[in-house]
Structures are given as C-alpha cells and as structure tokens.
C-alpha positions as CSV (number, residue, x, y, z in Angstrom):
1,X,-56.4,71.2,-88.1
2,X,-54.4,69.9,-85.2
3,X,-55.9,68.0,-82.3
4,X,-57.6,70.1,-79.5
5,X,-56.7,69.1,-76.2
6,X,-58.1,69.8,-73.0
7,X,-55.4,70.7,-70.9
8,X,-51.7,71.0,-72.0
9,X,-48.2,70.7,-69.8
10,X,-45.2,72.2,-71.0
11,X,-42.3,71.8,-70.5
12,X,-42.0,69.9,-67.5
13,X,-39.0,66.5,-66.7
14,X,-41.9,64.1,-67.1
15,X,-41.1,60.8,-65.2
16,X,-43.8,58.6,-66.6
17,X,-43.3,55.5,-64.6
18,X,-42.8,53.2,-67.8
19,X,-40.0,52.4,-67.3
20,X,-37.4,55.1,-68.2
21,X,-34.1,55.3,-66.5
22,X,-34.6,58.7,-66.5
23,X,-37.2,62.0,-67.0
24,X,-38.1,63.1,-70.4
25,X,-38.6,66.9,-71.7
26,X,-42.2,66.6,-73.1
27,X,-45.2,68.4,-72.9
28,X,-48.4,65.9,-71.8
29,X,-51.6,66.8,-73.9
30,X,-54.6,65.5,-72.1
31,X,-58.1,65.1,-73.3
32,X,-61.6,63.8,-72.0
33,X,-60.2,62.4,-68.7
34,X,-57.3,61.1,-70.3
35,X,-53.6,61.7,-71.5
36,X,-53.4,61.4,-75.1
37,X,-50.2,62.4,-75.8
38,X,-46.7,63.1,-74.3
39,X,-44.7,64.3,-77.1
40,X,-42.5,68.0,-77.3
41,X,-44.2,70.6,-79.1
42,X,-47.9,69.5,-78.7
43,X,-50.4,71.7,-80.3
44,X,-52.5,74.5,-78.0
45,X,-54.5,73.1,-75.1
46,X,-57.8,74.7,-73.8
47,X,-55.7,75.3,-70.3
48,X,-52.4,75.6,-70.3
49,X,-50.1,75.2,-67.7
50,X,-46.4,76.0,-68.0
51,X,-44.0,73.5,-66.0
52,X,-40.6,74.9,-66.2
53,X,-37.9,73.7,-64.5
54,X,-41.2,71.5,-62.4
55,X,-41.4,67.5,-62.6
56,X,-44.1,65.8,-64.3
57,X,-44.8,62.6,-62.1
58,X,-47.9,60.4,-62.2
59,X,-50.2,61.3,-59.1
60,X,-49.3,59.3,-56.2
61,X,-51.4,55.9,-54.9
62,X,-51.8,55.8,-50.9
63,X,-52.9,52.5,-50.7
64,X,-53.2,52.3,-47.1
65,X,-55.2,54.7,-45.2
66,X,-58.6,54.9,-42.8
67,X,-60.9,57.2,-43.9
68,X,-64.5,57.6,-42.2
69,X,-63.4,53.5,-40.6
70,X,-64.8,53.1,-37.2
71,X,-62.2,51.2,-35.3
72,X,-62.5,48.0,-33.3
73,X,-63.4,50.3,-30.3
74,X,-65.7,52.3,-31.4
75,X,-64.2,55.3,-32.5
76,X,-64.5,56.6,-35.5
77,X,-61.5,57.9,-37.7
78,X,-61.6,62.4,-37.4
79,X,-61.4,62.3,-41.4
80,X,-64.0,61.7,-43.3
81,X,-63.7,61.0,-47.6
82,X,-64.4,64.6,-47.6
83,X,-61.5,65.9,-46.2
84,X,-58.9,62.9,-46.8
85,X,-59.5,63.2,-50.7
86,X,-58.7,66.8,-50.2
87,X,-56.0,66.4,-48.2
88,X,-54.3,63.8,-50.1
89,X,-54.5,65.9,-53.6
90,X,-53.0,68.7,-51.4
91,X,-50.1,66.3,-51.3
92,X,-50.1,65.3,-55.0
93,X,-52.3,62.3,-54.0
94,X,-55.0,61.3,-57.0
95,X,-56.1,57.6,-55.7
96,X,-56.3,56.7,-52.3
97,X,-57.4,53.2,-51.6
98,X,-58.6,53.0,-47.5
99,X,-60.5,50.1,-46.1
100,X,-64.3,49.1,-45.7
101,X,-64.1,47.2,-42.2
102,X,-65.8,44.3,-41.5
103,X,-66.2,43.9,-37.4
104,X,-67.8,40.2,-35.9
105,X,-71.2,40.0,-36.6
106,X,-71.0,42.3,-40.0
107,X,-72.0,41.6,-43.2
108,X,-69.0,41.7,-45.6
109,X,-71.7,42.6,-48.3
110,X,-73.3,45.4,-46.3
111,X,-70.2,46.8,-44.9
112,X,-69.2,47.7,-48.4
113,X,-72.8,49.6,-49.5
114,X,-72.0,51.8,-46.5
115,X,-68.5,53.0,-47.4
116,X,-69.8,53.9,-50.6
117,X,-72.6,56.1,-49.1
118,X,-69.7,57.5,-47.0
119,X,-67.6,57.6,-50.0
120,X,-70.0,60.1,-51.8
121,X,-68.2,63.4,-51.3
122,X,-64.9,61.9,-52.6
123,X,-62.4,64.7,-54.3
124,X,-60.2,61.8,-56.0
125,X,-60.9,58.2,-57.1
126,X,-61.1,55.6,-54.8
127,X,-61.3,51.8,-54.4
128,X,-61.7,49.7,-51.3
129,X,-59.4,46.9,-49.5
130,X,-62.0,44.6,-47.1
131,X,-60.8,43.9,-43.9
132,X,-62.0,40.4,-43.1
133,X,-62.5,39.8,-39.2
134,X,-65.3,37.2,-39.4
135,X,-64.3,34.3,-41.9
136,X,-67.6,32.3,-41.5
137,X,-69.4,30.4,-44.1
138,X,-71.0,33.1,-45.7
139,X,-68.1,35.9,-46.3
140,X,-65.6,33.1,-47.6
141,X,-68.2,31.2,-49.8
142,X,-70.4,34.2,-51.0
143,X,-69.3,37.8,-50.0
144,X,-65.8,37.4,-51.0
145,X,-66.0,36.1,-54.1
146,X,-68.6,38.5,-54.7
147,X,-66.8,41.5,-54.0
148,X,-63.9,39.9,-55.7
149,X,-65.3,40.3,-58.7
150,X,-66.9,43.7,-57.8
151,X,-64.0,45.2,-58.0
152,X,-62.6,44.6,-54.1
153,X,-59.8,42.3,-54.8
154,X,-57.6,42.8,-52.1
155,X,-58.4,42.3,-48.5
156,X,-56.9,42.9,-45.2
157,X,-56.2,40.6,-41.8
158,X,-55.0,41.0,-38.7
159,X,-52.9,38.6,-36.2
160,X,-53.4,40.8,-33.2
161,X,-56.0,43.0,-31.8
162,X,-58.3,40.9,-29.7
163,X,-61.4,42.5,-32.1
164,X,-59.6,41.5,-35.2
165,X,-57.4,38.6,-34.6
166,X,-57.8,35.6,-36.8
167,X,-56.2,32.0,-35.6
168,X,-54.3,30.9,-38.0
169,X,-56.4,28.0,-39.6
170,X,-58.9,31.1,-40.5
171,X,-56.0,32.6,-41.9
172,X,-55.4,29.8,-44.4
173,X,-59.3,29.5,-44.9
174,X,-59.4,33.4,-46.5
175,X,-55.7,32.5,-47.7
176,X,-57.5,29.9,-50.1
177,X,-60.4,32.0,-51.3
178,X,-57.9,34.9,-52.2
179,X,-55.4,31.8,-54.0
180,X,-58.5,30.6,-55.9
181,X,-59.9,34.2,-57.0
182,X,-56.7,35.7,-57.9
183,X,-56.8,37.8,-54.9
184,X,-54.3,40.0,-52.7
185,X,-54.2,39.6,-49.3
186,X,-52.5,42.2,-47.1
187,X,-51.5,41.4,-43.5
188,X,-50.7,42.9,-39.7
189,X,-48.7,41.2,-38.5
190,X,-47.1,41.1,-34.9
191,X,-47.8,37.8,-32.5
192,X,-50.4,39.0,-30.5
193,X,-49.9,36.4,-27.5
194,X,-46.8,37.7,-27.1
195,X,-47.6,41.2,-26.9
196,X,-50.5,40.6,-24.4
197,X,-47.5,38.7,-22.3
198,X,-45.1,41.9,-22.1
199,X,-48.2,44.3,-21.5
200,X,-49.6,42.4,-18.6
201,X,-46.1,42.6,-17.2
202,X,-45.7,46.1,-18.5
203,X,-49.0,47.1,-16.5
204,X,-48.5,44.9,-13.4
205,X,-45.2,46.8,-13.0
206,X,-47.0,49.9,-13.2
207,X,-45.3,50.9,-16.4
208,X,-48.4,52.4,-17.9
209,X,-46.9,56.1,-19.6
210,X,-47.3,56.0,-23.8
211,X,-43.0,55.3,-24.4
212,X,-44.4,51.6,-23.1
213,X,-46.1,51.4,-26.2
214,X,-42.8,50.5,-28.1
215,X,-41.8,48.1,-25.2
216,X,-45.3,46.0,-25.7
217,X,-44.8,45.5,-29.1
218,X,-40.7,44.6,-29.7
219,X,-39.7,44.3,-33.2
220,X,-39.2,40.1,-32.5
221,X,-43.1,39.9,-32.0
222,X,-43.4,41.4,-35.6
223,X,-40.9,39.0,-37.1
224,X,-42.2,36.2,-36.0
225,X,-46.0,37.1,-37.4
226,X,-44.1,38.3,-40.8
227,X,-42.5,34.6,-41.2
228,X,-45.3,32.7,-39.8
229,X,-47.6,34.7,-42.6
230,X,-45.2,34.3,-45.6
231,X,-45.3,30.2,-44.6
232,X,-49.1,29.7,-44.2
233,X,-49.3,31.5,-47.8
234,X,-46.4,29.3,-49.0
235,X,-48.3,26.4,-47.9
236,X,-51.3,28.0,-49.6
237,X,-49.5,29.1,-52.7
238,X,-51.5,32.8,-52.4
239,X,-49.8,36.3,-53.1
240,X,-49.4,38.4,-49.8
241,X,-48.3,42.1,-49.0
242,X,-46.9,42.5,-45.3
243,X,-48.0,46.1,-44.2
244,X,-46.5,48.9,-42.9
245,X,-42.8,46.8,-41.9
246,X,-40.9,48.8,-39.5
247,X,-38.0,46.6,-38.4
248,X,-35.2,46.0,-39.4
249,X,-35.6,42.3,-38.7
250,X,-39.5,42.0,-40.8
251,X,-37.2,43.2,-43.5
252,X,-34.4,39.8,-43.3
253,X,-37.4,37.7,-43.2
254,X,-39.0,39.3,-46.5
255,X,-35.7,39.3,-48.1
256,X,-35.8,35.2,-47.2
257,X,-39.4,34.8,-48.6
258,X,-38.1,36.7,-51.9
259,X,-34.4,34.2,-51.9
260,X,-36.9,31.3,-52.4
261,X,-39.2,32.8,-54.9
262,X,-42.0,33.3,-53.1
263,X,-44.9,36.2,-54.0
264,X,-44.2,38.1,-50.9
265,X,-44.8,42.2,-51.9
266,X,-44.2,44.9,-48.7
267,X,-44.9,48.2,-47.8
268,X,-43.7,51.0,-45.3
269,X,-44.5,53.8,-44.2
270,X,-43.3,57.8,-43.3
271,X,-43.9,57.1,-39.4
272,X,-41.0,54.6,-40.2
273,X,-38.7,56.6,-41.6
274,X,-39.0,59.4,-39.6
275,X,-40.0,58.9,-36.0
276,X,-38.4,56.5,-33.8
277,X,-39.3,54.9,-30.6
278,X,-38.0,57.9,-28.4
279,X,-40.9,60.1,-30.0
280,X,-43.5,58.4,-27.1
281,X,-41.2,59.7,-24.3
282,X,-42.9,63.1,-24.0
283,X,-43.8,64.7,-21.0
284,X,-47.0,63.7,-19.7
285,X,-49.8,62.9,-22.5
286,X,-47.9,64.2,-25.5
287,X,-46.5,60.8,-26.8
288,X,-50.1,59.4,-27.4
289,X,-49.6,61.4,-30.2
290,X,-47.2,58.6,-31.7
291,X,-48.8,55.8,-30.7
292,X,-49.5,53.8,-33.7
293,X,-48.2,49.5,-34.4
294,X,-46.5,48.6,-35.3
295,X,-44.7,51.5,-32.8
296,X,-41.7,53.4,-34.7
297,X,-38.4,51.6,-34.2
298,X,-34.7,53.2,-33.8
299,X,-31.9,54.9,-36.4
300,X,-30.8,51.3,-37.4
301,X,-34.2,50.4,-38.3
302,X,-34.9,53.1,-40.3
303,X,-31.5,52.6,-42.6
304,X,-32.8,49.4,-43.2
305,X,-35.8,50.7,-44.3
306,X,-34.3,52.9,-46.6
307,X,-32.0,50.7,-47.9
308,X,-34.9,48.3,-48.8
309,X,-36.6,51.0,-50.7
310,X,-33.9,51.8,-52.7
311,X,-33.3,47.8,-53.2
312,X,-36.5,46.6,-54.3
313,X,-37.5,44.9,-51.1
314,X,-40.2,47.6,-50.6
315,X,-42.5,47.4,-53.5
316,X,-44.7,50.3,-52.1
317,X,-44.9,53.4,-49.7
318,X,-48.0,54.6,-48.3
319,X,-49.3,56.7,-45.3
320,X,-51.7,54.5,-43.0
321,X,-53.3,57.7,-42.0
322,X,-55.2,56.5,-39.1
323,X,-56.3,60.4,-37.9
324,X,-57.5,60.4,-34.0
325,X,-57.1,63.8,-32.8
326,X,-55.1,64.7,-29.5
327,X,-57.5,66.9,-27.6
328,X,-60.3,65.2,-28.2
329,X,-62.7,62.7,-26.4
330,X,-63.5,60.7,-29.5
331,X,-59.6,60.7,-30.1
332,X,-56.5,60.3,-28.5
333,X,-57.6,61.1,-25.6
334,X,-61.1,58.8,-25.5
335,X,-60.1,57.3,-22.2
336,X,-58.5,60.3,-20.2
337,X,-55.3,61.7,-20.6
338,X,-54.5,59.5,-17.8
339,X,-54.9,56.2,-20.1
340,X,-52.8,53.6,-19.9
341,X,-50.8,53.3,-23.2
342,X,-53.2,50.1,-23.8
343,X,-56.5,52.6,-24.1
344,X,-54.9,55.1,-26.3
345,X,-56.3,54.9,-30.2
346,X,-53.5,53.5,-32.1
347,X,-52.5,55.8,-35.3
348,X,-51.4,59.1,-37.2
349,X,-52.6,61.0,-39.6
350,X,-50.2,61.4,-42.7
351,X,-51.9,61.3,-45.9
352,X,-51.1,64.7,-47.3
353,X,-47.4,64.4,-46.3
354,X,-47.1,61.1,-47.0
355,X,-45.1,61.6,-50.7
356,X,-43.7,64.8,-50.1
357,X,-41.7,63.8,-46.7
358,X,-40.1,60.3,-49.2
359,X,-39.6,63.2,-52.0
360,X,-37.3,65.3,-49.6
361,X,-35.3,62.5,-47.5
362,X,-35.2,60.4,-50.7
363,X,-34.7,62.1,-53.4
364,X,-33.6,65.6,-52.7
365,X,-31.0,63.7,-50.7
366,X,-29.9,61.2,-53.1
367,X,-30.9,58.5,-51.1
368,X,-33.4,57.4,-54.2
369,X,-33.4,58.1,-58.0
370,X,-36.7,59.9,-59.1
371,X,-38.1,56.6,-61.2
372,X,-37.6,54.7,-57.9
373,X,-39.9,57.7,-56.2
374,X,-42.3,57.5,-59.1
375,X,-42.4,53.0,-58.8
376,X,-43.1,53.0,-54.9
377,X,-45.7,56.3,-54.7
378,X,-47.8,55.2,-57.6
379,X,-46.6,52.2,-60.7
380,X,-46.3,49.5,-58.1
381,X,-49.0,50.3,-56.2
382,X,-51.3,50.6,-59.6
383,X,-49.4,46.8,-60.7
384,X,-50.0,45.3,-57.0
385,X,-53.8,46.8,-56.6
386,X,-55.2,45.9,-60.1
387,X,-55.5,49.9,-61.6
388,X,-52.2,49.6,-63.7
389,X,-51.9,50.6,-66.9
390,X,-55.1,53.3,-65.8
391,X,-53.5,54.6,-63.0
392,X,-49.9,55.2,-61.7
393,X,-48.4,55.7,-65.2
394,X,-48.1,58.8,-67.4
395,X,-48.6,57.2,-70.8
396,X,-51.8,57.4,-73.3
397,X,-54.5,55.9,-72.4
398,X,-53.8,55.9,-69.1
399,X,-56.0,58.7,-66.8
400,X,-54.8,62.2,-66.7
401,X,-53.5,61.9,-62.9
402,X,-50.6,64.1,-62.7
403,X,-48.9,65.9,-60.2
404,X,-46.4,68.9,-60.7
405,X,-43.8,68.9,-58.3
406,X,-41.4,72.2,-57.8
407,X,-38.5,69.9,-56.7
408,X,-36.9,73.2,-55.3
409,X,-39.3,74.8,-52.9
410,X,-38.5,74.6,-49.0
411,X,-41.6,74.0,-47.0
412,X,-41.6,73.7,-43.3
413,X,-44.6,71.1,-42.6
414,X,-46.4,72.7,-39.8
415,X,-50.4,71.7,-39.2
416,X,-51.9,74.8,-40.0
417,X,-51.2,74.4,-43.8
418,X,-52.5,71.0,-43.6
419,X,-56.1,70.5,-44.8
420,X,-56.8,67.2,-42.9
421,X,-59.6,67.2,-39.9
422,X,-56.7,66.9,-37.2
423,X,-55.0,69.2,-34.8
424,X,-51.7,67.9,-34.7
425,X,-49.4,66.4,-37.5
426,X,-46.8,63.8,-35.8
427,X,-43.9,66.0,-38.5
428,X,-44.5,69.1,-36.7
429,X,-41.2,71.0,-37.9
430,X,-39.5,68.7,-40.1
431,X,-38.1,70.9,-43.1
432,X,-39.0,69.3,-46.7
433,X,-37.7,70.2,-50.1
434,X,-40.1,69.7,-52.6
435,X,-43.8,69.8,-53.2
436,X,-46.6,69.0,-55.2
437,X,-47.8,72.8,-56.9
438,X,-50.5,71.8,-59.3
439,X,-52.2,68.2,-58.8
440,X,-54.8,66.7,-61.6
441,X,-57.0,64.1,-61.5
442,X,-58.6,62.8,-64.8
443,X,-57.9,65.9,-66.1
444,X,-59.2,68.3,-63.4
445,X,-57.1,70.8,-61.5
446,X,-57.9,70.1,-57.9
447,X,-55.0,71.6,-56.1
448,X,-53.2,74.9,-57.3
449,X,-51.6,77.9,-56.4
450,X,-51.5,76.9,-52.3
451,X,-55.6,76.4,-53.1
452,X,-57.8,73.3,-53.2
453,X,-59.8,73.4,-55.9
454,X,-61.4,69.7,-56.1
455,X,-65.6,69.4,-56.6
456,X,-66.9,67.4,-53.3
457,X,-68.3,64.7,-55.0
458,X,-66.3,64.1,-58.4
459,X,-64.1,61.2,-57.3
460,X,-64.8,57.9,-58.8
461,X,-64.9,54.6,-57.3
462,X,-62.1,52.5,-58.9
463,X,-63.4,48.9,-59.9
464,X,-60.0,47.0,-59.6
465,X,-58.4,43.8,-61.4
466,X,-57.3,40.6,-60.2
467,X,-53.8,38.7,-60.3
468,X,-55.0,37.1,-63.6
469,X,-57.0,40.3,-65.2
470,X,-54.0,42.0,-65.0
471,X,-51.6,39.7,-66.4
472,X,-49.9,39.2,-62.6
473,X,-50.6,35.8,-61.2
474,X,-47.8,34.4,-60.1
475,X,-47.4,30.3,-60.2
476,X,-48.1,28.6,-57.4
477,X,-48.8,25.2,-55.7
478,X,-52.4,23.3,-55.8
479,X,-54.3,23.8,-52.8
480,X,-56.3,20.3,-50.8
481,X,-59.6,20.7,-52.0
C-alpha cells in the first residue's frame, strides 16, 4: 500500500531553496504538518492541488515588521496579529517575525508575556525580535539571557530616536551579551545628533512640509551609524544585521565590513526599491504617507540596492510594515494634518506586498534569478533567525510552508484588495506580474482562490536557535571580561 499523504502538489517548478541552481519538476507530498516527500509521481494525497505551469517556492519569512507594537509615542501600530498574519499569507507570507518592544522603565521579561497574549489570534507562525531600549542591570544579566534561551535570540537597537537611542558604551554592553549567548543583534542606524542638527535648522527656517523629512535624515547620517556599528561589533567580535539600508553609501560601508571578514548580514526593504525621496513632495498632507527612516533615497540608490541583492551583499528582504493609517487621529495624522514633518508617525504598511513587488521588478524582469528570490524572501532569513532547516526550505522534514506562485498573472496593487487594517498602501498603482495563488502553512491552505482561508488562532509561536544551535557562529575575538 503506498504512503497516504495529506496534501499533494503536482506538478509545479519547485525551487526548494537547497541549493539548486535551478527549479525541479516534482510533485511535494506533505503529511502531518510536514513535507515528506518531493519526488515526480508521488502517490494520491487526501487534497490535491494541481500546479501547472505555477512555482513551488518555500513561503516567504518577513523578518521585520510591527504588529500590535506601540511606538515610542504612544501610538499603537493599526494592525494587530490578526490581521497582519492574514495579510502576510495573502502575500505568500507563512512566518513573520515582528518585534516585542521594550520602552524605559519596561520589563524585558514582561514585555514578552504581553506580545504573546497579543499574539493569540495568529494566522501563521511567529517568533519575536526584542527591542532593547533600557540596558540596565537586570535585562543584560537576567532577561536577556533568559529569553535567549527562550527562543528570542535576536534583538533590536536603535542609535536615534530620543525614546530609543542607546550611547554607544550601552551599545557594546548588549553587544557582549549577544557575543557571549550566540545572539543576533539587528541595528537602526543613522547618527541621531546629526539629524537633530539639520531639523532644528530645518524648523527654524520654517521648512516644516513632510518632503523635509528626507532632508533631516541625509543618507551621510546613515553611513556614519552603519560604520560606527560594524566597528563597536568588530571590537566586540558579535554578529550584526544592519536594517532596512537604503543608501547607496550604507551599502560601500557593508561591502568594507564583508572585504575584512567581518559577520556583517543586511537587509532592505520594498519602500527602497520603489519610492524615492520625491514621493514626500505631495500637495499638502499626502507625503506623510511616505514618511518612514530611514526616508526613501533617489534612482541611484535604488540600483545599488538592486545590484546588492543580486550580489550577495543583501542577505535578506523584508517589509518593515510599520501600518499608521492616513486619516486617522491615532495615525498619520495624530498631531494634525498641519504637523510638522517631526510629529508625523514614521512608517508604511507593506507586509502583503512585500514579496510579490521583489517577485515582479526582480524576477519577472531578470534583474534576479528565482533561487536568488527564494534565498532573500525565506532560506537566509530561516539561516540568519535560527528556523532553518524547519522553515524557509522545501525539503523533508522541513514544515509544509509553501506558496504557489502563478509567475504569469498581472495584478494592479490597489488597497482595496489588500487585507491589512490600513487605508492607503504607499504602491497605490504600481503594476506587478506575479502572485502568490495558493499559500500553506504546516500543511493548511490559508489563502486560495482570491480567499483567506487561515483559522484565527492556529499560528505557532516559533522557538528559535542560536549562532551555535544552528551550526552558524562565526569566529570571533575574546571579549575583556
């Protein structure tokens, strides 16, 4: 008697993320959660799903995004792990890995119990980064560690915003717990005296409209944070991913960090690739919609950005889907729609787009082969965050997250298809080919047939592995005791 599986996929290109140069004709036989097979001919599944002439790619990883995250001012983020787990398998999306956020005064330890209460009605799995704002005593000797081995092993820091800024001797302090523990620490970085410096004179001058934004925030402020990072964890000897680069220039200093061998990962982002500076010269309020930071650069910036995906420089891609609706007081528009560009909530939404708008520009227009898709929207992310071989592969063993993309399909991204909690999407009009048509997590359909199908509730929460768990820690020098 042959085996019974769950769920069967024919004849699809699969692109497992292996390793392969290039797709494979298989059909993928899954089975309690998990692929067991990907072999031609497989024997009849309970479900079957026919994918001809479709791709076969592991669900994607977003492995930065804000989800239910009340921000430094107060406001909290329009989606909530309800809606941006469904979102996100709209857009072939199976993990999604958004921040519990410590503010001054928090407990680290208690911070975390809350985002799983909020994490409850979860569609897809989920883990946590920990954004560390209050290095004291207690988070760097007992919650950190603690978490750590919890399954939190990457956390977040800032070097501007006056709420989350650390000085750069508390840098190196959570720099050493994350060297010592195997950790990954991710980073903001732009030099935040300088950009208080150029808004004071912005706002003295009376240059207060949301294009100033971009003006506040220069691309030579971010380089400077991105080298000054990549030598205090040099000097520490700990791994570091620089977030969301959008310069040209962050991208020469990562490439020197790399020249001398250093383990210095990055990640960009859609906004990057396709909105530039211009975008916040609107008329009136509209350009609050693309206020986020770093702000969105020019054409040259984004080649380079493109060319470092294609390269290797960028080891991942992810959304930062920071959702603050437009016309609304708890959004965009919290301080008036008369707010200087200093008042307006930085961020866009972008998690359900996030994959299909890299699909289109990069692959439909030969700008990136499909494996390279497949390494920066899930296998790097799963090798970088501790989930690899589990996630971000299709392989046995490994959990039935799949995504069935109709490479051929035209879709105009417009919001009212969208299935966040937002009323605008900054890609408004922007023409994609290719989308996800059937998405899976652990062996559940939870987006077919233009329909979201996902249980509230069913996502897991994704206990992840350290450098050494995982086989990744990378030689480095001995930190002063």
């Amino acid at each position: 008697m042959g085996t019974v599986f769950d769920v069967v996929i024919r004849n699809g290109e699969v692109a497992s993320g292996a390793g392969r140069a290039g797709p494979l004709r298989a059909d993928v036989g899954i089975r309690d959660e998990r692929i067991v097979s990907v072999a031609p001919g497989l024997e009849a599944g309970r479900l079957e799903i026919d994918a001809s002439g479709k791709l076969v790619l592991p669900g994607a990883i977003d492995a930065h995004c804000h989800v239910a995250q009340k921000s430094s001012t107060g406001l909290m983020t329009a989606d909530d792990f309800l809606t941006a787990t469904g979102s996100a398998a709209c857009g072939g999306t199976t993990t999604i890995i958004p921040f519990a956020a410590q503010h001054r005064g928090d407990s680290l330890r208690e911070i975390v119990r809350e985002y799983h209460r909020r994490a409850a009605t979860a569609i897809v799995d989920y883990g946590f980064h920990l954004i560390v704002s209050d290095p004291n005593r207690r988070t760097l000797d007992e919650d950190l560690p603690e978490l750590i081995r919890e399954g939190c092993t990457s956390f977040k820091m800032f070097t501007t915003y006056d709420a989350l800024k650390l000085a750069d001797s508390q840098i190196l302090d959570v720099l050493a717990v994350a060297r010592q523990q195997n950790a990954l620490v991710m980073v903001h970085a732009e030099n935040s005296d300088a950009i208080a410096w150029m808004t004071r004179r912005l706002l003295d001058a009376g240059h207060t409209a949301p294009k100033f934004h971009a003006d506040s925030r220069p691309a030579s402020a971010e380089r400077e944070a991105v080298h000054r990072m990549i030598t205090l964890s040099e000097i520490v000897g700990a791994r570091l991913m620089i977030v969301h680069v959008s310069s040209a220039d962050a991208v020469e200093q990562i490439r020197w960090a790399r020249g001398r061998g250093l383990p210095v990962y990055a990640e960009t982002c859609p906004q990057y690739l396709f909105l530039t500076a211009a975008d916040l010269d609107r008329p009136g309020f509209e350009g609050a919609k693309y206020v986020f930071s770093p702000p969105a650069r020019d054409r040259s910036s984004q080649e380079a950005l493109w060319t470092a995906l294609a390269d290797g420089t960028m080891d991942i891609f992810s959304s930062d889907h920071a959702p603050y609706r437009f016309n609304d007081p708890e959004g965009k528009a919290a301080h008036g729609t008369d707010a200087p560009f200093t008042k307006i909530p930085s961020g866009v939404p972008g998690l359900e787009t996030c994959f299909p708008l890299l699909f289109s520009e990069g692959v439909a227009k030969g700008r990136l082969t499909l494996q390279r898709f497949v390494e920066l929207s899930a296998t790097q992310a799963a090798r970088l965050y501790g989930l690899y071989p589990r996630k971000g592969v299709i392989a046995a063993g490994a959990d039935a997250d799949v995504a069935i993309w109709d490479p051929s399909v035209d879709v105009t991204i417009t919001n009212d298809r969208l299935h966040h909690r937002m009323d605008y999407t900054p890609y408004e009009g922007i023409r994609v080919k290719g989308w996800p048509v059937v998405t899976i997590s652990r062996g559940e359909v939870v987006w077919a047939e233009g329909q979201l199908r996902g249980r509230p509730g069913r996502g897991a929460f994704l206990k992840r592995l350290t450098a050494r768990q995982s086989g990744r820690e990378s030689p480095a020098p001995a930190v002063p005791q």
